[in-house]
BALUMRO-403090 format. One record per residue: residue in one letter; x, y, z of N, C-alpha, C in turn. Coordinates in steps of 0.1 Angstrom, whole numbers, m for minus. Example, Ala and Ser with C-alpha at 12.3 -4.5 7.8 and 13.67 -1.06 7.14 Angstrom:
residues 2
a:132:m57:78:123:m45:78:132:m33:78;
s:128:m22:71:137:m11:71:129:0:79;
//
This chain:
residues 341
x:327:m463:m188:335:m451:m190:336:m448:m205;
x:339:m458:m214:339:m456:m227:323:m446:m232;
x:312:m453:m228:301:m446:m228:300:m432:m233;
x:305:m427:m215:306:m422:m211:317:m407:m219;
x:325:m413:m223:336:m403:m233:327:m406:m248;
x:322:m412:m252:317:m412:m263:304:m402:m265;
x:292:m402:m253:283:m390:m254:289:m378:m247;
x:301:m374:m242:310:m365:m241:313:m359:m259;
x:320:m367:m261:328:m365:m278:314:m358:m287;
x:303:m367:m282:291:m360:m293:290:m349:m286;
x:289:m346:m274:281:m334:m271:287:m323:m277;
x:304:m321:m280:313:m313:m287:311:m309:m294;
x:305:m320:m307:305:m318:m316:304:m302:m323;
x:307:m301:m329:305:m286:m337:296:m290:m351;
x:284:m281:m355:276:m285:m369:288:m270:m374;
x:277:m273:m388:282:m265:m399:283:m252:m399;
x:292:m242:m401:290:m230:m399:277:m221:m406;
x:276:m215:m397:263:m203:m400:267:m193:m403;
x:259:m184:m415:263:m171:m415:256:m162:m412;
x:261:m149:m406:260:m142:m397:244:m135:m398;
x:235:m134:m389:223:m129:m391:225:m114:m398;
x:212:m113:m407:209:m100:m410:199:m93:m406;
x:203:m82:m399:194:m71:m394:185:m61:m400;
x:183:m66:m413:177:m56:m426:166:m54:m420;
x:165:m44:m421:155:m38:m417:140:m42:m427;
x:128:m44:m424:120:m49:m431:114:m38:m447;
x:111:m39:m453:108:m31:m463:92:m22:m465;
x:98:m7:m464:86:1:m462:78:m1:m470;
x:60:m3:m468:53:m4:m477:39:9:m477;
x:52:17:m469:36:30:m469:39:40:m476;
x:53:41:m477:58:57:m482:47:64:m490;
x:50:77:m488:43:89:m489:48:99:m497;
x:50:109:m505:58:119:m514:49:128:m512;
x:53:145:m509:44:151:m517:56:165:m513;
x:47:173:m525:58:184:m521:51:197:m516;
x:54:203:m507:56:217:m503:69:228:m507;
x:65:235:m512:72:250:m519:82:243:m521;
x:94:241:m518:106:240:m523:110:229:m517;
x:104:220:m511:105:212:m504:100:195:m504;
x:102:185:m508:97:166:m505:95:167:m495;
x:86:161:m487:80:155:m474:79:143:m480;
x:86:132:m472:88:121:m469:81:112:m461;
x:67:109:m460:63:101:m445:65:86:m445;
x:67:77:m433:66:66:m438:70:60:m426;
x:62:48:m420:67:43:m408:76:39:m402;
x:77:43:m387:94:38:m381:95:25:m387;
x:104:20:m388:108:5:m388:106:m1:m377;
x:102:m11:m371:98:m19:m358:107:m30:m358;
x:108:m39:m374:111:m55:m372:122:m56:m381;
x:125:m67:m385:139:m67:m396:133:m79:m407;
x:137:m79:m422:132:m86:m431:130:m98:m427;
x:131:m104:m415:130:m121:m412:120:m118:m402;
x:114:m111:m397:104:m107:m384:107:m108:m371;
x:121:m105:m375:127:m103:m357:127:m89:m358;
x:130:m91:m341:134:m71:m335:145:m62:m342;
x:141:m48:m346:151:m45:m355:160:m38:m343;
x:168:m44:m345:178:m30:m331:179:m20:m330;
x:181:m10:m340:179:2:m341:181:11:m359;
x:173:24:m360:172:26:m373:186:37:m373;
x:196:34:m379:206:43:m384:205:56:m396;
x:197:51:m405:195:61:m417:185:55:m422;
x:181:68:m435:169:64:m447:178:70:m457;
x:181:60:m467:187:68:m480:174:66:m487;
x:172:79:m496:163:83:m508:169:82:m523;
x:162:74:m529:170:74:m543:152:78:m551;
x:160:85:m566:152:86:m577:156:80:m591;
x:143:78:m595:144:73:m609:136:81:m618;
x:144:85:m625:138:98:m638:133:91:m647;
x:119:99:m652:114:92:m660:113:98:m675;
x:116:92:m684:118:105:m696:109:104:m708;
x:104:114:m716:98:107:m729:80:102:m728;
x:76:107:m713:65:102:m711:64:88:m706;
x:75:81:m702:75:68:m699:62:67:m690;
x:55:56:m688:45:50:m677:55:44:m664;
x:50:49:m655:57:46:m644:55:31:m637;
x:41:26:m644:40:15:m640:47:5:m646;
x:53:9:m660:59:m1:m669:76:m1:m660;
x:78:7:m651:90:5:m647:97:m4:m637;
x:97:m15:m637:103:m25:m628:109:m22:m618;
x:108:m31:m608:120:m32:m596:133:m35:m601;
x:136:m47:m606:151:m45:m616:158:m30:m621;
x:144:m29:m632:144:m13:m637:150:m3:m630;
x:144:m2:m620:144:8:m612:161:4:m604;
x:161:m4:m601:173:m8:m591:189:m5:m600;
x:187:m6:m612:194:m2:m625:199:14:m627;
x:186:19:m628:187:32:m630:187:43:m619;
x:182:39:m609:180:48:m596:196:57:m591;
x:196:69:m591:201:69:m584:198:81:m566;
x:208:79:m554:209:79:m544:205:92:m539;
x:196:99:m542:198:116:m539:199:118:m522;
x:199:112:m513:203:120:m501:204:113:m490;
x:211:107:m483:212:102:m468:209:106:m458;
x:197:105:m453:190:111:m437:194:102:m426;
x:201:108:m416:205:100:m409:211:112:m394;
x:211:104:m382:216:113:m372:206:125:m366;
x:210:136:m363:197:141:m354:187:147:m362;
x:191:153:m380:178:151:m388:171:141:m388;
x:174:129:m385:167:118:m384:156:116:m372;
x:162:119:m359:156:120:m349:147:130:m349;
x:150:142:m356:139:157:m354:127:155:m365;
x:126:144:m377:113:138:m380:110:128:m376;
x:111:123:m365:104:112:m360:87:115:m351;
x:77:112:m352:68:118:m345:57:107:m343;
x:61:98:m332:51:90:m327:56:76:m334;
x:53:68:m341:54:58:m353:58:60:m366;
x:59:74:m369:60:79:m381:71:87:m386;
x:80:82:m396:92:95:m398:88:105:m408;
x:91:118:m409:84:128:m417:98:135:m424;
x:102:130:m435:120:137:m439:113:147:m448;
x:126:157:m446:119:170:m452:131:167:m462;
x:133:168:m477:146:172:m484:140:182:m491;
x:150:190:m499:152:206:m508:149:196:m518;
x:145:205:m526:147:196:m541:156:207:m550;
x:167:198:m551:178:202:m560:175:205:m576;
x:188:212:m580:183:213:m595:180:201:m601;
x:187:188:m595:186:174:m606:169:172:m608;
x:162:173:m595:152:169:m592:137:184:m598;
x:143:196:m603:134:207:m606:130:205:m619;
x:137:194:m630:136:194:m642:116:194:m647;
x:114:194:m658:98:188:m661:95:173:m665;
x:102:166:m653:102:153:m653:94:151:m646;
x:85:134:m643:79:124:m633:90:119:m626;
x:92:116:m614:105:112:m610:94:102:m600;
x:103:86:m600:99:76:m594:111:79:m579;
x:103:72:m568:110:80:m557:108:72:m548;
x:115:67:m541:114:51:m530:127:50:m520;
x:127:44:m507:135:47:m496:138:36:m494;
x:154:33:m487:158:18:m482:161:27:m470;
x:161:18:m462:160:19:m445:175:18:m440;
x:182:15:m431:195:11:m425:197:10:m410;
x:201:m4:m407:197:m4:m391:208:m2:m383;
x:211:m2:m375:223:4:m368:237:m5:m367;
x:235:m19:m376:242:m29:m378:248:m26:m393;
x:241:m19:m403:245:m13:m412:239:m22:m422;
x:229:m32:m417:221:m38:m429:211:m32:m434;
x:210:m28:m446:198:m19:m454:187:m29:m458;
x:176:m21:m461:163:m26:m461:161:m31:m480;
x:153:m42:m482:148:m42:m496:143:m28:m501;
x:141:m22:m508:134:m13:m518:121:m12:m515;
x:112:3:m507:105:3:m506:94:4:m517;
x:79:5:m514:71:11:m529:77:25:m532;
x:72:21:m545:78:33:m552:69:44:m556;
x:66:58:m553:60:66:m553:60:77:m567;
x:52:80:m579:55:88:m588:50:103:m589;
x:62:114:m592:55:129:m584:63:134:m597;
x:52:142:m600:57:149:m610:58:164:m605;
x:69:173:m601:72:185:m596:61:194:m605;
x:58:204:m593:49:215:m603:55:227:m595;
x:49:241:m600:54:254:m590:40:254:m583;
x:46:257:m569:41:258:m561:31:270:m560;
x:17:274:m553:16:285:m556:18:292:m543;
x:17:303:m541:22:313:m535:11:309:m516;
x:20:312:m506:10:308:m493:0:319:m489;
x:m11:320:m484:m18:327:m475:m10:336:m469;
x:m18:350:m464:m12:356:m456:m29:363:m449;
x:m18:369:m441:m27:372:m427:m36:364:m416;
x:m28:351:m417:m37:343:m408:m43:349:m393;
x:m54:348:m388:m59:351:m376:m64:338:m368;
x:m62:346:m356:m70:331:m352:m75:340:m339;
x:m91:336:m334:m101:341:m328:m102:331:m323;
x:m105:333:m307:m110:324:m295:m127:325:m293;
x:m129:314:m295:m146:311:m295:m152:301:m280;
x:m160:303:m273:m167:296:m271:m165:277:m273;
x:m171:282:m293:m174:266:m300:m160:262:m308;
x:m147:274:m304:m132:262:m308:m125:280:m316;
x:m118:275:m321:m106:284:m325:m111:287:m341;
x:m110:301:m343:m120:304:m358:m107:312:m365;
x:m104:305:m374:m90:307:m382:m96:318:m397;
x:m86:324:m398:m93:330:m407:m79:337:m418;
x:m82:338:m431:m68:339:m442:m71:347:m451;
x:m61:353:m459:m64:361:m472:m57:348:m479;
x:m62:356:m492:m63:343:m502:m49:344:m513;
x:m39:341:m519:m31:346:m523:m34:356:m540;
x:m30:367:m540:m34:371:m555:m31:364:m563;
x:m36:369:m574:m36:368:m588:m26:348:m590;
x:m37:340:m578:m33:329:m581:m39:319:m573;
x:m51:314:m581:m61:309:m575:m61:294:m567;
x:m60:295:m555:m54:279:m548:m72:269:m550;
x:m63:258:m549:m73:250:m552:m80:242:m539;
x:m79:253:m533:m83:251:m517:m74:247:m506;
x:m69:246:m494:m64:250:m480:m62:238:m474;
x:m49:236:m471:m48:231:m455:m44:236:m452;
x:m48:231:m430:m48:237:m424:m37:224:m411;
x:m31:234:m405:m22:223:m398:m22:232:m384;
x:m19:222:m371:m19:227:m362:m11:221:m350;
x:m7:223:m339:2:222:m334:1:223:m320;
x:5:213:m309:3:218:m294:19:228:m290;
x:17:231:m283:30:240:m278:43:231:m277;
x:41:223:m268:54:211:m265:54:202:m274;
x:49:200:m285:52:195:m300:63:202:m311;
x:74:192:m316:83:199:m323:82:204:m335;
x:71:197:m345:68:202:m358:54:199:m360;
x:42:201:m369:33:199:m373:33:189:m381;
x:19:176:m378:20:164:m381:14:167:m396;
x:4:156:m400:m5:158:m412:m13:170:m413;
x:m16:175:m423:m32:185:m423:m41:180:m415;
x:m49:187:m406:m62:180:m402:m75:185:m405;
x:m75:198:m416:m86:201:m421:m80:206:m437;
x:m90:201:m446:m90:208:m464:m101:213:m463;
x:m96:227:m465:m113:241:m469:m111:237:m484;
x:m122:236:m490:m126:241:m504:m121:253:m508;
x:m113:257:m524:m117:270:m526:m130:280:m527;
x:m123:290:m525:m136:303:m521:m135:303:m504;
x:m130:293:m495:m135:293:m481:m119:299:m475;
x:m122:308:m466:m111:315:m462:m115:320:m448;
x:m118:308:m443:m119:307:m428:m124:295:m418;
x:m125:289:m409:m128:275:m404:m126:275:m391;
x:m141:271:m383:m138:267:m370:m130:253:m367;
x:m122:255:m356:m116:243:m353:m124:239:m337;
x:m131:232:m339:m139:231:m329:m131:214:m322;
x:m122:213:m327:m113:204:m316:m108:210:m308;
x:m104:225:m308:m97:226:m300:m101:223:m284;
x:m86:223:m276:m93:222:m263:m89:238:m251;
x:m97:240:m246:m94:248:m231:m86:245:m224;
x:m78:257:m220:m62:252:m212:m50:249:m219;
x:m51:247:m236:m37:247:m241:m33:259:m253;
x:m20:256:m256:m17:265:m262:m15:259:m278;
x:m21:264:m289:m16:262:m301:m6:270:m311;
x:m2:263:m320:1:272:m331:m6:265:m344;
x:m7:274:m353:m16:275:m367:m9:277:m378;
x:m11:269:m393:m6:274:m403:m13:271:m412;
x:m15:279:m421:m25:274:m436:m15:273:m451;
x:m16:264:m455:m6:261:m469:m23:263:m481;
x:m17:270:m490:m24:267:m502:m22:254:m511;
x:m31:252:m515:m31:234:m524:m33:240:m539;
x:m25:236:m543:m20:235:m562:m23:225:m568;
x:m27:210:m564:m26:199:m568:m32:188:m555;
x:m40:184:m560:m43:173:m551:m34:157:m558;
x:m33:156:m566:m27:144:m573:m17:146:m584;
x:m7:146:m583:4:143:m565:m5:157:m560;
x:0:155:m548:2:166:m537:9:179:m537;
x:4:193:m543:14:203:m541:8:212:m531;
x:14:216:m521:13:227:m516:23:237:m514;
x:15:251:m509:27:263:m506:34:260:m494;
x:46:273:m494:53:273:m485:38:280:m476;
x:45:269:m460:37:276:m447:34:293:m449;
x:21:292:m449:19:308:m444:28:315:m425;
x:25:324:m424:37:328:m414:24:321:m402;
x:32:316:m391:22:308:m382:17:319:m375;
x:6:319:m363:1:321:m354:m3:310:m344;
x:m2:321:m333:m4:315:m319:m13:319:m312;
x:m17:305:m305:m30:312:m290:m35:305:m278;
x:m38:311:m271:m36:305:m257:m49:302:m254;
x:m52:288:m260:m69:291:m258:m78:286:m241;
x:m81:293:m235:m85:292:m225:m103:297:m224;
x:m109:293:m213:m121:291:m211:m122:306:m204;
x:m124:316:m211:m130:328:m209:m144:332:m209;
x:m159:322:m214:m169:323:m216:m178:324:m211;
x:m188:327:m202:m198:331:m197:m206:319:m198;
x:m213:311:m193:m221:302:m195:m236:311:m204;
x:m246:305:m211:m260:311:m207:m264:308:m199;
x:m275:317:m195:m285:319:m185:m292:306:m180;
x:m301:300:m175:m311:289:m174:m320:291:m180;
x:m324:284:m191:m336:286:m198:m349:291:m192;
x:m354:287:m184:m365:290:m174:m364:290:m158;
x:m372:295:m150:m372:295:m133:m384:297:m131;
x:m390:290:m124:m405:287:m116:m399:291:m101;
x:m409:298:m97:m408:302:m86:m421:298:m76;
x:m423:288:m64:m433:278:m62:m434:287:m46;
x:m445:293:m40:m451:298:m27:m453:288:m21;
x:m448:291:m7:m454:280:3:m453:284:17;
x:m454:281:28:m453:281:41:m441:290:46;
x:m441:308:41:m424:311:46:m415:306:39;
x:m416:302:26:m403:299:19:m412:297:9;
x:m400:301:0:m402:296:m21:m391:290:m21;
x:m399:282:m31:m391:267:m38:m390:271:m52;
x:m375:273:m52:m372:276:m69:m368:263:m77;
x:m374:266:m92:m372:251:m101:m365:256:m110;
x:m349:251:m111:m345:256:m123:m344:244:m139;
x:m347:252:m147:m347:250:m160:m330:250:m166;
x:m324:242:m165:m310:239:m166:m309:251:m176;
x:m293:258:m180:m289:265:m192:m283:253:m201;
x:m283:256:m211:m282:250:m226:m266:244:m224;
x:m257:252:m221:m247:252:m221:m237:239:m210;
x:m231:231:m220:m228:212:m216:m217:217:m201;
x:m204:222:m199:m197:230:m189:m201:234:m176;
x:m216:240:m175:m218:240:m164:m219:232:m151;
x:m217:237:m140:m217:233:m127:m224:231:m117;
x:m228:244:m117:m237:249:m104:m245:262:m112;
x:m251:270:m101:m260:281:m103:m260:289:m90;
x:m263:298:m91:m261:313:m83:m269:316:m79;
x:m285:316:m70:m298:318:m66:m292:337:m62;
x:m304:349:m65:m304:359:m61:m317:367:m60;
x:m320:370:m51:m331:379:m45:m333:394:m41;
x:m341:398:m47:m348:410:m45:m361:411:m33;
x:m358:421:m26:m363:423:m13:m374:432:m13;
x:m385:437:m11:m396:447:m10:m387:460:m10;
x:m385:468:m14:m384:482:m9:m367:483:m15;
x:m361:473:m24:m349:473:m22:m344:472:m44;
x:m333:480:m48:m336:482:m59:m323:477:m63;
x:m319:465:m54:m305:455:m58:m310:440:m56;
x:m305:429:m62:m306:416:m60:m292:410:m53;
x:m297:401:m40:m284:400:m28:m286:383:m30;
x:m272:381:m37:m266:366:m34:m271:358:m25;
x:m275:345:m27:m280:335:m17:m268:328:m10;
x:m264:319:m20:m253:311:m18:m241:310:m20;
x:m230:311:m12:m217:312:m13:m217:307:m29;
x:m215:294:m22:m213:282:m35:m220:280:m43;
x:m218:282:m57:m228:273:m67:m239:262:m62;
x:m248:258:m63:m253:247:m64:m253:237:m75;
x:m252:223:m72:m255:213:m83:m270:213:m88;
x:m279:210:m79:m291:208:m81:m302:222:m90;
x:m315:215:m92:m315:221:m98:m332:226:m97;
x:m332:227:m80:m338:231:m72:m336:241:m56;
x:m334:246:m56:m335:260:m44:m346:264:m38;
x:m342:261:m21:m353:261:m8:m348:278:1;
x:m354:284:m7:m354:300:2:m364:297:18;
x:m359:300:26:m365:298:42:m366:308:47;
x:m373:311:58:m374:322:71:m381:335:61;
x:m389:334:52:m393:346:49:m408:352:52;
x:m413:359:58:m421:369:68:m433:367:55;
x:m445:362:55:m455:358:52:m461:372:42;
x:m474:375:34:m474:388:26:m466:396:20;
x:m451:392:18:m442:403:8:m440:391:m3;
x:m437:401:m13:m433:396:m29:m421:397:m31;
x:m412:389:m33:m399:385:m37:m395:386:m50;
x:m383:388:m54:m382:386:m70:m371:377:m71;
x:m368:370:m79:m352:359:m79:m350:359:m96;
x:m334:355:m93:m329:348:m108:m317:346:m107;
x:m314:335:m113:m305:324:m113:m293:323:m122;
x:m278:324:m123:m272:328:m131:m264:313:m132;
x:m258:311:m143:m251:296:m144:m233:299:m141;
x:m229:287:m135:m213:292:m132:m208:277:m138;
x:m197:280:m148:m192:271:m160:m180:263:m147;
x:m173:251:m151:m162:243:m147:m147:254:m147;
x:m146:263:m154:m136:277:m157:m140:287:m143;
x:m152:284:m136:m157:299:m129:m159:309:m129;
x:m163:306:m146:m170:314:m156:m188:322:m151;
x:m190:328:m145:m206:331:m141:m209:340:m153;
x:m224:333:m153:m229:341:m165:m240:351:m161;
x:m248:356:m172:m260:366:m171:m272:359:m162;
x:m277:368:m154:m286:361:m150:m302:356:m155;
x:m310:354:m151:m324:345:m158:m331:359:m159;
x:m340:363:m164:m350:365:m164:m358:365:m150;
x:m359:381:m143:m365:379:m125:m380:371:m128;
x:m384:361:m117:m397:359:m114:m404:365:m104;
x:m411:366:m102:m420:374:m90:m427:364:m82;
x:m428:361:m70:m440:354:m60:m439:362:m47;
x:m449:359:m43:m458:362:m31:m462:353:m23;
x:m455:354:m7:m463:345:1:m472:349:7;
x:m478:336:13:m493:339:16:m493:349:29;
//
């Protein structure tokens, strides 16, 4: 019994007190800065984990702090101490601005840049994170942007439905030469516009987007670029929209052989160029008759056609039209002529 109370008494035991876990969120190492017109864009990964590589529970805010740089300082001579000294807090993002730049893995904060931030300074610029426990993150990298004026955005964007993708097209801003374009784009049921996905060169003031796809709907915006390093661009030009659908005609079939035989011709078709197609449309011309009359309901796959039952000594004429995955029919071939025996 004594034993027995004795590995009892140990099991009790109580160790030393612990102190209470921290939820800090881990420290960003992607951040991003760049500015549009009047505007910091912020990118920089959700948080996933917390500084010790556990699960972070959830992200409460991003506070943004700056560190002004004066006198031409080198930004690299500026320390984390340094910086942690002098920084201060310009804005707390947090709540449903928080949630409305979230997009996939990635948060996208938009801040105004205030007058502290318009001066002709370099300003060092870095995010701490905050988890829903209210533990903040170490000090992300630090990013150096020196504000410029922005230049003025595009206007008259178009956008034309093609065949080979969506053909965007812009006037250029006057008397203020951009240093060439992006171009951003957007599905319908998407809340804001992710990264650029195309840079035109200056002088170029138009661009196929030959990603696009058939059956959805986009919207379009082109910013002028002022700076590649940092990053400035204009305010969005005014957007456009389009409903890009498969309106296009297939081509024709390159070639049609037309082969005599026993009361029937055997047609060989020469596939059309065009990758969408489905089937083909066989049509015949009759002796005495100054229309061509449909063979088959349905498209065919193949890419061979067995005309039957036809009365021996008359000359036929045929051509072959291509019908796209849209039920798109196109122009037809070029007529061939044969003769049975």
């Amino acid at each position: 019994m004594a034993l027995a109370c004795l590995a009892s008494t140990a099991c009790g035991k109580k160790g030393d007190p612990q102190p209470p876990r921290s939820y800090a969120p881990a420290a960003t190492r992607d951040l991003e800065v760049r500015q549009q017109g009047s505007v910091l864009i912020f990118g920089l990964g959700f948080p996933q984990t917390t500084s010790d590589g556990g699960v972070l529970p959830g992200l409460a805010a991003v506070d943004v702090w700056d560190y002004s740089l004066t006198g031409g300082t080198d930004p690299t001579l500026v320390t984390e101490a340094l910086f942690e000294r002098g920084a201060q807090r310009l804005t707390r993002v947090e709540g449903a601005e928080l949630g409305s730049g979230t997009t996939g893995d990635r948060l996208q904060l938009r801040i105004a840049i205030e007058p502290e931030l318009s001066d002709d300074q370099t300003h060092l610029l870095a995010v701490r994170t905050v988890s829903t426990t209210g533990d903040v993150s170490p000090l992300s990298n630090r990013v150096a942007l020196r504000l410029g004026q922005p230049p003025p955005p595009p206007s008259d964007l178009g956008l034309l439905a093609r065949a080979e993708g969506v053909l965007l097209s812009w006037k250029a801003p006057e008397d203020s030469p951009a240093h060439g374009y992006h171009l951003y784009r957007k599905r319908a049921e998407e809340r804001a516009y992710a990264e650029a996905f195309h840079r035109v060169e200056p002088g170029v003031n138009e661009f196929l987007d030959s990603q696009a796809v058939f059956g959805s709907r986009y919207f379009y915006t082109v910013r002028s670029v002022a700076s590649l390093e940092p990053l400035i661009e204009s305010e969005a030009a005014v957007e456009a929209e389009i409903d890009y659908q498969d309106v296009f005609a297939p081509a024709p079939p390159v070639g049609l052989t037309a082969l005599a035989e026993d009361q029937r011709v055997r047609l060989l078709i020469d596939p059309s160029p065009d990758q969408d197609v489905v089937g083909y449309v066989v049509f015949r011309r009759e002796p005495g008759s100054d229309t061509f009359r449909r063979l088959n309901q349905d498209p065919i796959g193949e890419l061979e056609y067995l005309d039957t039952g036809l009365a021996g000594g008359l000359t036929f004429l045929y051509r072959v039209s291509a019908v796209d995955g849209a039920g798109n029919q196109g122009e037809p071939s070029p007529p061939v002529e044969v003769t049975l025996r």
